[in-house]
C-alpha positions as CSV (number, residue, x, y, z in Angstrom):
1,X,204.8,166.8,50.2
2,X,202.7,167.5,53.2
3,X,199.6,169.4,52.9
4,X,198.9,171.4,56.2
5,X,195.2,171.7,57.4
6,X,194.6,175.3,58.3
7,X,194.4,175.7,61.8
8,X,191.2,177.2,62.3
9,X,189.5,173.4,61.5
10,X,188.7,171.3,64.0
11,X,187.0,167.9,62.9
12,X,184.1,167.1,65.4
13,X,182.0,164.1,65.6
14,X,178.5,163.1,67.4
15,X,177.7,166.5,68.7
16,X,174.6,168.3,69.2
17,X,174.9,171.8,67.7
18,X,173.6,175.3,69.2
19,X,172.9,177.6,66.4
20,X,172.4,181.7,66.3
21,X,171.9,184.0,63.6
22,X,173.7,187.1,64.8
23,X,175.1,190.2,62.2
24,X,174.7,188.3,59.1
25,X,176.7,184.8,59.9
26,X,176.1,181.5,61.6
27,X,177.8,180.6,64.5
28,X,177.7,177.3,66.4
29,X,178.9,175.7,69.3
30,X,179.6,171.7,69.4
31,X,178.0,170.3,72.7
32,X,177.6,166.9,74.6
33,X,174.0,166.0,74.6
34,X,171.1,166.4,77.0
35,X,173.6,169.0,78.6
36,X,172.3,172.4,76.6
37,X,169.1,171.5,78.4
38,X,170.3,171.0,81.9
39,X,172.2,174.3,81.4
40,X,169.2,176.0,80.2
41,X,167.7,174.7,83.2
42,X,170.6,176.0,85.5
43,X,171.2,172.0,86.5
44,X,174.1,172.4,84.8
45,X,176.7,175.2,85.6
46,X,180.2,174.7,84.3
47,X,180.7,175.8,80.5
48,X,183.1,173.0,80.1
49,X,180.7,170.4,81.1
50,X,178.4,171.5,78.5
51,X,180.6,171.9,75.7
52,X,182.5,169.3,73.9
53,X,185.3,172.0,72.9
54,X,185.3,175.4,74.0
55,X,185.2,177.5,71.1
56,X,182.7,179.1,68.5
57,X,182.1,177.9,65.0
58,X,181.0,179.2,61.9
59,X,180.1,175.5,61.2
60,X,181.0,172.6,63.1
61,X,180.7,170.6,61.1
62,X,183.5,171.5,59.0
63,X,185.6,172.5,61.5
64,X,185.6,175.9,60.7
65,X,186.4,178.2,64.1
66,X,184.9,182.2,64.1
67,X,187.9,184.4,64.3
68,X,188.2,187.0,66.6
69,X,187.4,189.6,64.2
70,X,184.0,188.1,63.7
71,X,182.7,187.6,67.3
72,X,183.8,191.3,67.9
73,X,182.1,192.5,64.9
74,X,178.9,190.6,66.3
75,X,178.9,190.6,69.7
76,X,180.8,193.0,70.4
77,X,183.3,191.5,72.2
78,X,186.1,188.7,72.0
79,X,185.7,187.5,75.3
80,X,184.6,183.4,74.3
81,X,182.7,182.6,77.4
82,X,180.3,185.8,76.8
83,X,179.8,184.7,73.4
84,X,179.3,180.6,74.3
85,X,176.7,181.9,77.0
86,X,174.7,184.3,74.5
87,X,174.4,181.0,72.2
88,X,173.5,179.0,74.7
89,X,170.5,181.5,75.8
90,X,169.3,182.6,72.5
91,X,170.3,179.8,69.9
92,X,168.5,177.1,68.5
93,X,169.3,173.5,69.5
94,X,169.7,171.3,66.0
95,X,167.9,168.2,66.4
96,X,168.7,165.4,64.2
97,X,165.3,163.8,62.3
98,X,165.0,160.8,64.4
99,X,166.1,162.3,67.6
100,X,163.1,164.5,66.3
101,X,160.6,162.1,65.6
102,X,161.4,160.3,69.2
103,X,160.8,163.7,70.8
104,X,157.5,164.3,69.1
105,X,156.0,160.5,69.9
106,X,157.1,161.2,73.8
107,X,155.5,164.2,73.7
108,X,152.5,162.9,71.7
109,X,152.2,160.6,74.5
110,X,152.7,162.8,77.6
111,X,149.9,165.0,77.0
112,X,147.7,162.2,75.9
113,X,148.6,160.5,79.9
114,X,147.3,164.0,81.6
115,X,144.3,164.4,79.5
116,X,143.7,160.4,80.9
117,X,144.9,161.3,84.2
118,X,142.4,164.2,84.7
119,X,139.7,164.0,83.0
120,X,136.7,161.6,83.0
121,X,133.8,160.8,80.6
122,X,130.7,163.0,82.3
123,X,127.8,160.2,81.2
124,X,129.8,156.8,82.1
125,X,131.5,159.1,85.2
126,X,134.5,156.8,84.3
127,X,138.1,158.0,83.3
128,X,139.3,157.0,79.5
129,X,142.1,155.1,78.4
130,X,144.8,156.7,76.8
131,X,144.1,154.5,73.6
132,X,140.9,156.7,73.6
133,X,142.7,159.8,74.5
134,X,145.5,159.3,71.6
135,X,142.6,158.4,69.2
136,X,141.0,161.7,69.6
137,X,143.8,163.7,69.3
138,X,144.6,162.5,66.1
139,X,141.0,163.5,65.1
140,X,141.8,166.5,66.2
141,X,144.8,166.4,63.5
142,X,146.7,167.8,66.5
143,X,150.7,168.8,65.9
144,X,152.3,168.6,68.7
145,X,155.0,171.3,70.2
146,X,158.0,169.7,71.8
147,X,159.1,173.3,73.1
148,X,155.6,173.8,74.7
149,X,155.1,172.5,77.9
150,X,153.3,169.2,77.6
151,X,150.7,170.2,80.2
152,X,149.5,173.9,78.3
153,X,149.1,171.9,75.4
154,X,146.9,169.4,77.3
155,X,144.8,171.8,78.1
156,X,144.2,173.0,74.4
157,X,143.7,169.3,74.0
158,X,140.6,169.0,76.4
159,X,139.2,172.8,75.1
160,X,139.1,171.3,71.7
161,X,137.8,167.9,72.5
162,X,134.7,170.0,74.3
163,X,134.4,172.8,71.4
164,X,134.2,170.0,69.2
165,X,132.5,167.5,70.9
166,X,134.2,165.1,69.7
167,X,133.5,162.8,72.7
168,X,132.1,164.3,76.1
169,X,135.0,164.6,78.4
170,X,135.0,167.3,81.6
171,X,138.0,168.1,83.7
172,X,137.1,166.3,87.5
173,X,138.4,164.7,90.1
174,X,136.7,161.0,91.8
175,X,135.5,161.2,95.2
176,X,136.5,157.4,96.7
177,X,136.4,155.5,99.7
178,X,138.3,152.8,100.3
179,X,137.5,149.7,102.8
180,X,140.2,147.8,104.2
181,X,140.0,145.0,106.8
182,X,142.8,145.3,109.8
183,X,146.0,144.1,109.3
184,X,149.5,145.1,109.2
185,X,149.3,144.3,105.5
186,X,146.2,146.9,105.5
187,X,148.3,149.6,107.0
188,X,151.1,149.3,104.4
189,X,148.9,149.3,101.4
190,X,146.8,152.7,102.9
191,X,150.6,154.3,102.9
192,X,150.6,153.6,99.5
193,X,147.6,154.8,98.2
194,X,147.7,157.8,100.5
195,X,150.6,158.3,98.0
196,X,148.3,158.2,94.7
197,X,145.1,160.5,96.4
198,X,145.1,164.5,95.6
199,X,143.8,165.2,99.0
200,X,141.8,162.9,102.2
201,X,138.6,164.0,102.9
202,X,138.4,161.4,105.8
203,X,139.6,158.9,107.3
204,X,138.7,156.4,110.2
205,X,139.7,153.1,111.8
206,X,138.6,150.9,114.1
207,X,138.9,147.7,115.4
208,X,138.0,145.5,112.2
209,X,138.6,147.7,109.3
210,X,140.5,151.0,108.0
211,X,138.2,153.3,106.0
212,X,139.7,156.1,103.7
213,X,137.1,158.7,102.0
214,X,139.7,161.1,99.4
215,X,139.9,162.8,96.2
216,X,141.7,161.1,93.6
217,X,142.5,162.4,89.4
218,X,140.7,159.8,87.5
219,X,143.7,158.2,86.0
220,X,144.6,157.2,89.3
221,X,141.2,155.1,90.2
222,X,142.7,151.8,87.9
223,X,145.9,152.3,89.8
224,X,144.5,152.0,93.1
225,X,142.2,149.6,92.3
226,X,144.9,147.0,90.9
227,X,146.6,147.9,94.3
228,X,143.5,146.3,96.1
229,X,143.0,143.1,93.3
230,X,146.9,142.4,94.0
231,X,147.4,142.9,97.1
232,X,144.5,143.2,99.5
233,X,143.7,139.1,98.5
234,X,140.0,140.7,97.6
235,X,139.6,141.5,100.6
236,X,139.9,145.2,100.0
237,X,136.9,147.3,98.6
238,X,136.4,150.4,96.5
239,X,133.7,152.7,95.9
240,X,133.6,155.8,93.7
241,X,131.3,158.1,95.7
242,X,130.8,161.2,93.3
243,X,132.8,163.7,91.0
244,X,134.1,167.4,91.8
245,X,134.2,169.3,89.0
246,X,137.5,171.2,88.3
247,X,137.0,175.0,88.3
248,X,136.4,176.5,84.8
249,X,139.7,177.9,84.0
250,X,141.8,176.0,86.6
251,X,144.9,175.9,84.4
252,X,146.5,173.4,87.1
253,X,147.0,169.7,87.2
């Protein structure tokens, strides 16, 4: 005898789930990964691209499909795309635990790279290492929001540091020159850390050497120093000249 599977199953497999609460039931849609976010996002456009079936689910994963009768009760209509796109918008992406964890260490770690990036410590006038950074944070006993932007939450990270004092740290920006004897070498290496300043201040060349005077964030200054050990043979010399101070609620990196 051959038992019949109802027809409203469908047996999915690795699929990220979009979940929303909507008139008293759950309804999912099964898509591909990394492509509810590029929809979000509008990098992604096409529904089909986005979903690994198109239809709506009580619960993927057992297969079971809303009916008709529920998505009009609900939404108030049975038109499937309408539906898919309200979940989309307004449901909440299921992340599985280690897909989790990975997204809270690279988040973690983001925020802990701009708080290196732009901020210095005010009595050594040097920028600290993101061993440092990470260190404090977890004084802090910060929890991280993966659906906050990584560069708010720096902020909060720098306001507590100084509320706290848990080591002196101020927002600023190094004030450089850089000295560079004449070569066609010389020129090619000022392209590139033209590329790493925030903004030149000024700039001036003459027959034996190219001089560069600019503004750089401080996590930059080890960068463009290794660009000088490495490649201008020693022969290449920076100076940190002062810091600017970042205006007091300058939310901006």
């Amino acid at each position: 005898m051959v038992i019949q599977q109802p027809n409203s199953q469908i047996k999915l497999t690795n699929v990220s789930i979009v979940r929303l609460r909507k008139g008293g039931k759950r309804f999912e849609i099964a898509c591909y990964k990394n492509k509810v976010m590029e929809w979000r996002t509008n990098v992604e456009t096409d529904l089909d691209e986005v979903l690994q079936i198109h239809n709506v689910f009580l619960n993927v994963s057992k297969g079971l499909v809303a009916s008709k009768e529920d998505l009009k009760k609900c939404f108030k209509t049975e038109e499937l795309d309408k539906v898919i796109q309200e979940i989309l918008k307004k449901g909440e992406l299921q992340v599985a635990e280690k897909e989790r964890s990975d997204q809270l260490e690279t988040t973690w770690k983001d925020i802990a790279n701009i708080v290196t990036d732009n901020c210095i410590n005010p009595q050594t006038k040097r920028p600290y290492t993101v061993t440092m950074i990470e260190k404090a944070m977890q004084d802090l006993h910060l929890s991280v929001n993966p659906k906050r932007s990584t560069k708010s939450q720096a902020l909060d990270v720098i306001k507590q540091l100084q509320e706290k004092q848990i080591l002196p740290i101020q927002r600023a920006q190094m004030k450089i020159r850089v000295t560079l004897p004449q070569s066609k070498e010389s020129k090619k290496l000022r392209e590139k850390i033209l590329a790493l300043v925030t903004s030149v201040e000024d700039e001036d060349s003459s027959s034996t050497e190219i001089e560069v005077i600019a503004l750089i964030d401080p996590g930059k200054y080890r960068i463009i120093n290794d660009l000088l050990q490495n490649e201008a043979k020693g022969k290449g010399q920076l100076e940190l000249m002062n810091l600017r101070e970042k205006e007091e609620g300058d939310e901006k990196f």
